[in-house]
C-alpha positions, 0 to 999 in steps of 0.5 A, a space after each residue: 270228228 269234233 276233235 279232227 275239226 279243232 286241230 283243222 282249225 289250229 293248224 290253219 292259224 299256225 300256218 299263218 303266223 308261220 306266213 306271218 313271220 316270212 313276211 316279216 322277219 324272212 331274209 331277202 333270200 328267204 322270201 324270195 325262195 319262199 314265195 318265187 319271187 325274184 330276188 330284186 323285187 323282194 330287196 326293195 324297201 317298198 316291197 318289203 314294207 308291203 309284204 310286212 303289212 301283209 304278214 301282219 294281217 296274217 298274224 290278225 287272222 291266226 289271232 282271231 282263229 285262236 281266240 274265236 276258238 278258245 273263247 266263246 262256245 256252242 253257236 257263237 265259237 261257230 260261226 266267228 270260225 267259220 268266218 275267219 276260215 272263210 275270210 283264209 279261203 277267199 284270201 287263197 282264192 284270190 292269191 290262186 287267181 292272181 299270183 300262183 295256183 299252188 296258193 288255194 292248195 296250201 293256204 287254201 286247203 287246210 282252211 276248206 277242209 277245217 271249214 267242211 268238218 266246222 260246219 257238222 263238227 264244231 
């Protein structure tokens, strides 16, 4: 389960430079399939800017999930994974109530369950 737990986590911290990476190199084309967005509104480069600031601190997110993995160990690799996913899951709760429900499942998810299995597990 510790195993299952670290793979948990890592898969978290690829999905967000994979978000990363939409929000910030994604065509206009792209991001709007990708998040539902209409295509109008994604081509502003308001929207643009703001979706590339978002998808850097995605990228923040999946850095500091690796790190607080690889780095420190026992208690203080615990708890700094721990507050990252929670940061992923509060995150997901909040786009879930605000943009599009679907977002606490794949966002969300993973993080819930990697945080359940790094409570016992890690």
């Amino acid at each position: 389960m510790h195993i299952l737990a670290i793979i948990l986590v890592l898969f978290v911290a690829i999905e967000h430079i994979g978000i990363m990476g939409i929000e910030m190199l994604g065509s206009n084309q792209f991001i709007s399939k990708s998040f539902n967005m209409p295509l109008e509104v994604v081509s502003k480069p308001e929207m643009r800017a703001a979706l590339s600031n978002q998808g850097i601190y995605n990228g923040f997110v999946a850095l500091a999930l690796m790190l607080a993995l690889f780095i420190p160990t026992g208690t203080i690799m615990k708890t700094l994974v721990l507050c990252f996913l929670g940061f992923v899951i509060f995150a997901a709760i909040f786009g879930a109530m605000t943009v599009y429900k679907r977002i606490l499942l794949f966002q969300g998810g993973p993080a819930i369950i990697a945080f359940l299995l790094g409570i016992f597990f890690l």
